[in-house]
N, C-alpha and C positions, 0 to 999 in steps of 0.2 A: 147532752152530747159531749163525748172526747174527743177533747183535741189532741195533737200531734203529744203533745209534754206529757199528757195523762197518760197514753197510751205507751209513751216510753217509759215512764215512773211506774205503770203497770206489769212492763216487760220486766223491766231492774228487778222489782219486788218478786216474780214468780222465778226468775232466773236465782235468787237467793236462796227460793223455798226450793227446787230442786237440787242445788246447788246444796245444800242442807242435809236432807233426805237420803242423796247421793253418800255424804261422807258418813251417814249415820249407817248406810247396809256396810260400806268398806271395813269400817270401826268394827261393826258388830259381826261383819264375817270373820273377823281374826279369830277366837276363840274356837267355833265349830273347826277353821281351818288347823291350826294347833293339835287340837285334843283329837282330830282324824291323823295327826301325825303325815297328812297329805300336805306333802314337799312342794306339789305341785299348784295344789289350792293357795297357801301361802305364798310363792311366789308373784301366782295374778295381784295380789294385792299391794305390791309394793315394785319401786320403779329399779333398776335396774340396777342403780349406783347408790342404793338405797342405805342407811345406817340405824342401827337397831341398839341404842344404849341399856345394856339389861343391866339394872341395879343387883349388885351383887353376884353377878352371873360372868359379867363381860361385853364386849362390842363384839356386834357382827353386821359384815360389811356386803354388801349385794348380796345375791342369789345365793349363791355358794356358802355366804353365811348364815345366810339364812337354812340352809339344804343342815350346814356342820352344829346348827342350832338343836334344830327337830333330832336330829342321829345322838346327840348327843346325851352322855350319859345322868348328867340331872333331868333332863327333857323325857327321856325315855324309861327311868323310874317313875317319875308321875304320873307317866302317861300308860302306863305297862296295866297298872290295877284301875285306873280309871280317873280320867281326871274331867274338872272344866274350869274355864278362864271365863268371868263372868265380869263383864265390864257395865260397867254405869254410863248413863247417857253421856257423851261426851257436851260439854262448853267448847261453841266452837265460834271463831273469826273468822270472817272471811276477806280475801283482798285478792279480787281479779279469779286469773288462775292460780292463786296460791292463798291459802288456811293452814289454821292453825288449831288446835281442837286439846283440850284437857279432860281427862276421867279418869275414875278409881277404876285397878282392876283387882280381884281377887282370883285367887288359883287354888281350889280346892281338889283334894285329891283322896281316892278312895284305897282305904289299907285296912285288913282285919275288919271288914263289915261297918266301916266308919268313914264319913267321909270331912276331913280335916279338912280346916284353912291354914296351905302351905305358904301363901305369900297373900301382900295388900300392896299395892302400892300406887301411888299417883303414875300418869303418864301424858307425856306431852307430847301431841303428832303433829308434825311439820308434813301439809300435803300439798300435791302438785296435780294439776290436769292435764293428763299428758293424752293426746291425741286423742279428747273430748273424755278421757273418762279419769275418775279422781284416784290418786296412785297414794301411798304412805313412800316419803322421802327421809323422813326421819322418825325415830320413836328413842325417846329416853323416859323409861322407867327409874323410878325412885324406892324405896323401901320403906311405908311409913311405919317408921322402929324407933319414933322422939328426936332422930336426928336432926340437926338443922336444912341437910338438903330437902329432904322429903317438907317441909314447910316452905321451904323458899319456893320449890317449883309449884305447891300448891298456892301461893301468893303469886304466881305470876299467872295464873288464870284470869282474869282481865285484861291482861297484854296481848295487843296482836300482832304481828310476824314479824314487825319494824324491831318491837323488844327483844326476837327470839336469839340466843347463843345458847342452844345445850349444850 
């Protein structure tokens, strides 16, 4: 029989694994949302006031940057012949309502009957539970091209939110 502590260390434990589950569809909705170039898809996933560090690319800042993201002109050559953003299981922390989550993504894109790998690069997502359901607050992409950033942030995948400054 459980008692009160089992049955709370039981809740904890299943609160984690959905907790989990949750930021792994978020994660892995980004890409379909992207490559449908739906402004509006991409929005639901990220929180308001949100910051998007694109390695090589630039910052963008809430919604609108996110909107000037997709519009824009490197976004919409990849995206024009066919592209996908194909992310790897995220490493993720969890602390309360707030995680932290690392994975490789790659951007491959199709040109002349071939479909290239246009970019790799690490990413780090900083998320929040905002009114029960899990939002992206930050994402900094790195380039991994031998640089020393793209190693550092790949070395901070065992760090949880306490370590985070991107």
């Amino acid at each position: 029989m459980m008692d009160n502590h089992d049955i709370e260390a039981l809740e904890r434990r299943l609160r984690a694994v959905e907790d989990r589950l949750s930021i792994y569809n978020l994660i892995s909705a980004y890409g379909p949302a992207v490559d449908a170039c739906s402004i509006e898809n991409n929005a639901e996933l990220w929180t308001e006031d949100s910051v998007y560090k694109v390695g090589g690319l630039g910052e963008y800042v809430g919604h609108q940057g996110l909107r000037d993201m997709i519009e824009g002109p490197f976004h919409q050559d990849v995206t024009n012949g066919g592209s996908g953003h194909v992310l790897s299981l995220p490493h993720v922390h969890l602390d309360g309502d707030r995680a932290v989550a690392t994975n490789y993504a790659k951007l491959f894109a199709h040109r002349d009957g071939v479909f290239t790998l246009r970019r790799l690069v690490v990413s780090r997502w900083e998320l929040e539970r905002r009114d029960g359901q899990w939002k992206i607050r930050r994402r900094t992409n790195v380039l991994l091209d031998g640089s020393p950033e793209g190693k550092a942030l790949l070395a901070r995948t065992p760090e949880g939110l306490d370590a985070s400054n991107t």
